[in-house]
C-alpha distance (Angstrom), angle and dihedral (degrees) to the residues before:
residue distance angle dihedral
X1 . . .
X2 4.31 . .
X3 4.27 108.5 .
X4 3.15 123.8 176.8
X5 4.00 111.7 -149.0
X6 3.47 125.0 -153.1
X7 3.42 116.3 -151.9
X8 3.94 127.4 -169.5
X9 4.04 102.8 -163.4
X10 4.07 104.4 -169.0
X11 3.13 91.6 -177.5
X12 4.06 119.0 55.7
X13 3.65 100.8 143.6
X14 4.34 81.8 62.4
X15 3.35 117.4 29.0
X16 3.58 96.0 173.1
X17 4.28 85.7 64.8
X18 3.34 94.5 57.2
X19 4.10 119.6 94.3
X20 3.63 100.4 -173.9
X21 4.21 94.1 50.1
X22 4.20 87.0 41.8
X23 4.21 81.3 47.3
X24 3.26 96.9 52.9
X25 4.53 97.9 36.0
X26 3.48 89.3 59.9
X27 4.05 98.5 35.9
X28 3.64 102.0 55.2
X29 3.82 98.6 58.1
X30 4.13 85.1 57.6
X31 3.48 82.5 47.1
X32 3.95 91.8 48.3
X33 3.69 88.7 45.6
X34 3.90 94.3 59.4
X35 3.87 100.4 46.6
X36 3.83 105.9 -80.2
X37 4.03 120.7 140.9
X38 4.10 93.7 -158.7
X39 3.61 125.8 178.3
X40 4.05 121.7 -159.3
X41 3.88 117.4 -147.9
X42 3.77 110.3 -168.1
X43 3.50 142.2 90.5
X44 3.81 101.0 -71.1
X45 3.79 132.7 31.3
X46 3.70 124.7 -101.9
X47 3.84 139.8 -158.0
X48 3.58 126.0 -4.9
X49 3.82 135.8 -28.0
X50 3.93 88.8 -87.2
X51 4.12 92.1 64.5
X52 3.90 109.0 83.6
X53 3.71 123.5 -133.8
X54 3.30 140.8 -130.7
X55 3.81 127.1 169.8
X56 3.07 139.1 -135.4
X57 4.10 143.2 -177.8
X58 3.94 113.0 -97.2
X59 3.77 113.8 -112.1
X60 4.33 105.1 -112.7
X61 3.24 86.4 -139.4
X62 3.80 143.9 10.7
X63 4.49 86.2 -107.1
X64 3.45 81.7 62.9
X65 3.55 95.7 48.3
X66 3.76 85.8 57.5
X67 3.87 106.0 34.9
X68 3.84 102.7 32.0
X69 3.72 122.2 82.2
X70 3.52 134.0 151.8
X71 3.66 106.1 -142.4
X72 3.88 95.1 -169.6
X73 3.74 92.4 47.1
X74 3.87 83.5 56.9
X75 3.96 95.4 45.9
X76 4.45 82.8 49.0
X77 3.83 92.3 53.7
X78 3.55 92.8 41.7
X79 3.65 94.9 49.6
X80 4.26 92.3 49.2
X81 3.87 93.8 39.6
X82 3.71 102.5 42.5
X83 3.30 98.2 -163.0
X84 3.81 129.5 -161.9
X85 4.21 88.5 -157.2
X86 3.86 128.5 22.4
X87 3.57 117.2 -152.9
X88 3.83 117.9 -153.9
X89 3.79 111.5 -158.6
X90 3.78 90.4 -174.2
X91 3.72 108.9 64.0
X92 4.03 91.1 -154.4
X93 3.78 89.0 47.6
X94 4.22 93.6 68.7
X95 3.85 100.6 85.6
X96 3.17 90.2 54.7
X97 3.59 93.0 51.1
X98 3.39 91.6 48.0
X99 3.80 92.7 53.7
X100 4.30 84.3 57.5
X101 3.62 91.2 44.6
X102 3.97 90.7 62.0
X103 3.90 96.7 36.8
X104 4.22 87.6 53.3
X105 4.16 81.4 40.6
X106 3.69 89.3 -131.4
X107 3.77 117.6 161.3
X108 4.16 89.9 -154.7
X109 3.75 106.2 147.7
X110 3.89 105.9 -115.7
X111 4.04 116.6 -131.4
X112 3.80 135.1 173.2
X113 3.42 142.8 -159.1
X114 3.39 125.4 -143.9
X115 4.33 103.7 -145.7
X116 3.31 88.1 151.9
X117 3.88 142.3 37.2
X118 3.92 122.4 -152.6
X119 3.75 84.1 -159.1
X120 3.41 151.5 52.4
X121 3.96 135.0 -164.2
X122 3.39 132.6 -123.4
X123 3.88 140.5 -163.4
X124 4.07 94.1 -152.5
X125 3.83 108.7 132.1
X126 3.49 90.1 -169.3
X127 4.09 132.3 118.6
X128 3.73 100.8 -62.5
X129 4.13 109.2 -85.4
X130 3.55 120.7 -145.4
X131 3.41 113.9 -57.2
X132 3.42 111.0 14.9
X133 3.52 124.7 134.6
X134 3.65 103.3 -142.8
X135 3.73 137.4 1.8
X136 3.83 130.3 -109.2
X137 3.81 128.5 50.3
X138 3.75 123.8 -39.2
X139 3.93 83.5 38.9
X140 4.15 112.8 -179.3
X141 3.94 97.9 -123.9
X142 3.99 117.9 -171.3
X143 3.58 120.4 -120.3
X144 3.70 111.2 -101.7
X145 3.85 97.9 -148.3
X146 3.86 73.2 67.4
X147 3.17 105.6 50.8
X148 3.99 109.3 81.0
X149 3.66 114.9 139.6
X150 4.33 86.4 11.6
X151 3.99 81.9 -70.0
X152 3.91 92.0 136.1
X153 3.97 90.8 88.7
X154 3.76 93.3 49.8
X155 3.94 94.6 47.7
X156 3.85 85.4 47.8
X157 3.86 87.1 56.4
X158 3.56 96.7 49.2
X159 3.74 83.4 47.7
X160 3.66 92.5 57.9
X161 4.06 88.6 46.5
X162 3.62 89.5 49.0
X163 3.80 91.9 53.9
X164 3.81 90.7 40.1
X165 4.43 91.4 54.8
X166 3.79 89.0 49.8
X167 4.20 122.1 106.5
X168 4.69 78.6 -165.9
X169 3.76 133.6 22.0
X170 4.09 111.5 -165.6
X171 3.42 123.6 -164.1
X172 3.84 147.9 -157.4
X173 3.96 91.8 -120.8
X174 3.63 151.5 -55.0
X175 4.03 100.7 -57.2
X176 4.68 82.4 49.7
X177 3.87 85.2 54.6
X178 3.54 99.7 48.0
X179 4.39 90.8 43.9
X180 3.82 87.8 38.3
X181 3.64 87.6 51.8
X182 3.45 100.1 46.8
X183 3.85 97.6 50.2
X184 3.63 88.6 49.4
X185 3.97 89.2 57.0
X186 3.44 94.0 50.2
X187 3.97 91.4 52.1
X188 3.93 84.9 47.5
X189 3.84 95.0 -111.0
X190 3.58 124.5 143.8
X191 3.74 123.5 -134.6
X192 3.94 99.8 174.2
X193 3.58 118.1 148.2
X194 4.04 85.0 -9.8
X195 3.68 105.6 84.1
X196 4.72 120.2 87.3
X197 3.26 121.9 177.0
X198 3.76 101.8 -138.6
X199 4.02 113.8 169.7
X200 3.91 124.8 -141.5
X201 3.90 105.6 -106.1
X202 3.83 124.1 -115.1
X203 4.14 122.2 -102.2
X204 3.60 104.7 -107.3
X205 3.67 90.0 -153.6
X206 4.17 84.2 70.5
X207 3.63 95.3 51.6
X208 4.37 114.4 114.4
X209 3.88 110.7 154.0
X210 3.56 105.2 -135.1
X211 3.54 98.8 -149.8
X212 4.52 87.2 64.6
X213 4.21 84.8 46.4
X214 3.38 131.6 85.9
X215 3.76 103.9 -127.4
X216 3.64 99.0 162.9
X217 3.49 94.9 117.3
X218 4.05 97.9 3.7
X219 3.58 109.3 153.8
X220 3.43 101.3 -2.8
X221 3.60 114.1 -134.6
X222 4.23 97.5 -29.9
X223 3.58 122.4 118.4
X224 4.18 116.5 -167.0
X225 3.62 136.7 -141.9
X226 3.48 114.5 -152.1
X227 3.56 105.4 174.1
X228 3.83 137.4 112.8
X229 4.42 109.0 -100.0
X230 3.71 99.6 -117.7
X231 3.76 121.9 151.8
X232 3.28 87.2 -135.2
X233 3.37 95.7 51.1
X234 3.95 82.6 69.4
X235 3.88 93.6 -111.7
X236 3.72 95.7 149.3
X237 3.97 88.7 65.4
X238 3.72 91.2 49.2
X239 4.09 89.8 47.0
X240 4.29 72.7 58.6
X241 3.94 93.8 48.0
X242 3.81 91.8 46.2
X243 3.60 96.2 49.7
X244 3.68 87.6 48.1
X245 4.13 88.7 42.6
X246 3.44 92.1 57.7
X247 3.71 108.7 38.4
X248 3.95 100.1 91.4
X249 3.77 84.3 50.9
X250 3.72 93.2 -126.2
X251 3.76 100.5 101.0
X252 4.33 115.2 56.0
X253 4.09 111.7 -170.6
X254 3.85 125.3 -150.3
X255 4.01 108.7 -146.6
X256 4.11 104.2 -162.9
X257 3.96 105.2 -146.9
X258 3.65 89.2 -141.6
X259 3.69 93.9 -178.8
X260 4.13 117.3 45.3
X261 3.58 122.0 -171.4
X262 3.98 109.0 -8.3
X263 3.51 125.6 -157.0
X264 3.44 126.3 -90.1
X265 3.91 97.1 -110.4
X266 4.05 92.5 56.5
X267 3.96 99.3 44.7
X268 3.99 87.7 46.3
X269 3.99 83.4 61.9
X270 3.86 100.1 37.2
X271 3.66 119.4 9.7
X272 3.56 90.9 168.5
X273 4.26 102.8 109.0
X274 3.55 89.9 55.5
X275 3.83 89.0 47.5
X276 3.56 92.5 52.5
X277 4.07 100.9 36.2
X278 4.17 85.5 54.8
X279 4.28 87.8 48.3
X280 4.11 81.9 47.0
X281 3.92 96.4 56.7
X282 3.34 99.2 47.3
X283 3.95 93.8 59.1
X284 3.64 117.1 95.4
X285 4.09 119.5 -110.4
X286 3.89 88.7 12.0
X287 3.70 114.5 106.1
X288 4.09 124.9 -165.4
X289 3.88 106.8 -148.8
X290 3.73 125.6 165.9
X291 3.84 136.3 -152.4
X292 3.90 96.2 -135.6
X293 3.96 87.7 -134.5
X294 3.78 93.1 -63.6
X295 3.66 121.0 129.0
X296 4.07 92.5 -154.7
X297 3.78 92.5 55.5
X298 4.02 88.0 44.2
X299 3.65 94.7 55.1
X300 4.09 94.9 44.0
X301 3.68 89.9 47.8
X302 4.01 84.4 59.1
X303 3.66 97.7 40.1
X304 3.98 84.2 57.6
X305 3.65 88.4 66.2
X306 3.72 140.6 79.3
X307 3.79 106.5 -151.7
X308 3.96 140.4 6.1
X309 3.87 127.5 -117.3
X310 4.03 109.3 -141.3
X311 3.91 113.9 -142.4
X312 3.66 119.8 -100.8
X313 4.09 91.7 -129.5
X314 3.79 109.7 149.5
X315 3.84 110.6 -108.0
X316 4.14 88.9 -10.6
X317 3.64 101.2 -160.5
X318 3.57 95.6 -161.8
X319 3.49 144.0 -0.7
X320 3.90 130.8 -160.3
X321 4.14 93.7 172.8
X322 4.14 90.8 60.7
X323 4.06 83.0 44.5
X324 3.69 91.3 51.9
X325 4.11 81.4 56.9
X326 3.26 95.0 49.2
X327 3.51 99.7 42.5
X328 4.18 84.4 59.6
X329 3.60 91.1 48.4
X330 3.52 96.7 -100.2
X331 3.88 118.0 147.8
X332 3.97 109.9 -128.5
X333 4.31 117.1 -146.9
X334 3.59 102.0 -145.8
X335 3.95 140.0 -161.5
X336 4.15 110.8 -114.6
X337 3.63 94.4 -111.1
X338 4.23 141.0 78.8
X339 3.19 127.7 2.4
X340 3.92 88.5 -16.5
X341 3.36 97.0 72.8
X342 3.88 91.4 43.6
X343 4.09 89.3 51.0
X344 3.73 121.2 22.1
X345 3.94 118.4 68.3
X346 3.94 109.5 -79.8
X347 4.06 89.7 -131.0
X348 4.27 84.6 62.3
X349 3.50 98.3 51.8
X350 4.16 130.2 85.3
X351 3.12 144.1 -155.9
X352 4.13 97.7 -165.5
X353 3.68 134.4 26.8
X354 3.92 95.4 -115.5
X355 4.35 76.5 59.5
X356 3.86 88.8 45.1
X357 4.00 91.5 52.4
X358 4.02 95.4 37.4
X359 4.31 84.9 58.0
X360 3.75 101.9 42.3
X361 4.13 89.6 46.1
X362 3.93 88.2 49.7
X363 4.04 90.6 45.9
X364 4.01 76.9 49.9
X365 3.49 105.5 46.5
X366 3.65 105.7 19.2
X367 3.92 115.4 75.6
X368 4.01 98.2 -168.0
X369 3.64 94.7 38.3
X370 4.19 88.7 58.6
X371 3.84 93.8 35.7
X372 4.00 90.9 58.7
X373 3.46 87.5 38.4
X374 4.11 101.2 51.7
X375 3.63 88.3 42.8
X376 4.00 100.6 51.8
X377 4.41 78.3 46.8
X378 3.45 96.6 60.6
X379 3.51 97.4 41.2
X380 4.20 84.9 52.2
X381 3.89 87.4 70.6
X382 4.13 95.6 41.4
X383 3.99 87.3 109.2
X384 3.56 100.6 50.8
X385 3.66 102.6 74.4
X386 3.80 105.6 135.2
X387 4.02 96.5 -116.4
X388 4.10 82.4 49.8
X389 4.42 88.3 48.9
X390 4.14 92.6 42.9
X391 3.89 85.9 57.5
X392 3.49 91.0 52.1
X393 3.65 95.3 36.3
X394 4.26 89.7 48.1
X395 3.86 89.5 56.9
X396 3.60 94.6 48.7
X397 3.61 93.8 59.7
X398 3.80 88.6 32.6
């Protein structure tokens, strides 16, 4: 099998904070390993020496991502790569693709995978708030990081047309299917018989068994947050939780500045991470670190704590941080909602910040509690090795 993968990287200047390249570095060796010839267009290479290459200009910013395409560019790369599949990494990018698919007259089966959601649901029954879709509950809300200009509408569209062009649609997991589902009902798109949920594998270089470590003491009293600053990622109510965390002085948290310096273009957009990183360092007991891009540095700066701190992203359909965690044995505390709730250990997760505080000082304090706890976490992310996720992800696109 030839496919051609299409990879949006919003992240060049750090690699290492970008989900979709890390997906698809440690995905195409499994992929190599069971008999695929893939070639990666985008902006950096990824996998090993047997994935071809192809690349392409980075999107300025993540409109252009969605509204930019170079049809011909498509029809080229489809030409050279003959492909039998064609995997579009950016959902709004497909009808495009389709379009080059019939001008080269290729009959490559067309899938996409959904890393990221311009959307989010919500249960308010309330008179409709700005942009929703619809009224009434289970309401299709665009994605305010998305929304510059009142653009979060249009990108929803072109999500719906992307979903509509597509032969597959992959997901993250159950709780993406069911939202990805719904939106695409409300826009009048089918997904029957199209849609696989097909997870993101873990890092293997952030797997440590807990049950062959000492964790008696591991990480002392520091919980980490290893997740990108967004607003909409809910920081501010975090800032709230680690204020709150940290006020008896018996709980320290690690933020990870995943990002560094960003370029001009993307803090002109959304200033908001260094916002919230500079509201971070000036708290008391918290500490803002950063891995520098380098995977070693990432995974000791994880090993040195004792528990993870899940974002407080509305609906979060996935995450690969609180995997990373996991994956090192690290017991995540978790809002009630999204994927969360579907993944992480009900007796971790909270609904209210005096719950948030009660689980991270027990993680702290109480040695059985956390032992149980980073134990039933790493076994969580035992079926997400990558040669286990290329199977899956082979007879999706089957």
């Amino acid at each position: 099998m030839r496919v051609l993968y299409l990879l949006n990287i919003s992240n060049p200047d750090r690699l290492a904070a970008d989900s979709g390249w890390i997906f698809a570095d440690l995905l195409a060796p499994a992929l190599a390993d069971a008999g695929v010839e893939m070639t990666v267009a985008a902006p950096a290479p990824a996998g090993d020496t047997r994935t071809g290459f192809h690349r392409t200009q980075v999107p300025g910013t993540k409109y252009r991502a969605r509204f930019s395409n170079d049809v011909g560019e498509l029809v080229s790369m489809i030409r050279a790569a003959k492909p039998d599949v064609v995997v579009a990494n950016q959902i709004e990018e497909a009808p495009a693709v389709r379009a080059a698919l019939l001008e080269a007259g290729s009959p490559a089966l067309l899938a996409g995978y959904c890393h990221y959601l311009p959307f989010t649901l919500t249960d308010d029954t309330g008179a409709g708030a700005t942009g929703d879709t619809d009224g009434g509950a289970g309401r299709v809300q665009v994605d305010p990081a998305l929304d510059d200009a009142g653009l979060g509408r249009s990108v929803l569209l072109a999500f719906a047309a992307g979903l509509s062009a597509c032969d597959r649609v992959m997901v993250h997991s159950g709780v993406a299917a069911m939202m990805v589902t719904t939106a695409a009902c409300r826009a009048g798109v089918d997904l029957a018989g199209r849609l696989r949920v097909v997870p993101p594998p873990r890092d293997g270089r952030l797997v440590r068994d807990p049950a062959t470590t000492d964790t008696s003491d591991h990480g002392g009293a520091m919980g980490v947050y290893n997740h990108r600053l967004y607003a909409h990622y809910g920081t501010a109510r975090f800032v709230d939780l680690a204020r709150e965390l940290t006020a008896a002085g018996v709980v320290r948290v690690r933020v990870m500045d995943l990002f560094g310096d960003r370029r001009a273009e993307r803090t002109g957009l959304d200033d908001s991470p260094e916002r919230m990183r500079d509201q971070l360092a000036a708290m008391a007991h918290v500490h803002v670190v950063s891995d520098r891009g380098d995977r070693v540095r990432y995974r000791q700066l994880l090993a040195g704590a004792r528990f993870g701190i899940a974002p407080f992203r509305p609906g979060c359909p996935w995450s690969m941080s609180v995997v990373d965690c996991q994956g090192m044995g690290l017991p995540v505390i978790a809002p009630r909602t999204g994927w969360f709730a579907e993944h992480i250990d009900p007796d971790l997760c909270f609904t209210t910040t005096a719950e948030a505080v009660a689980l991270a000082e027990r993680l702290v304090t109480d040695t059985a509690f956390h032992t149980l706890h980073a134990e039933r976490a790493f076994a969580s992310t035992a079926g997400l090795t990558p040669a286990t996720v290329a199977a899956s992800y082979l007879e999706a696109i089957a």
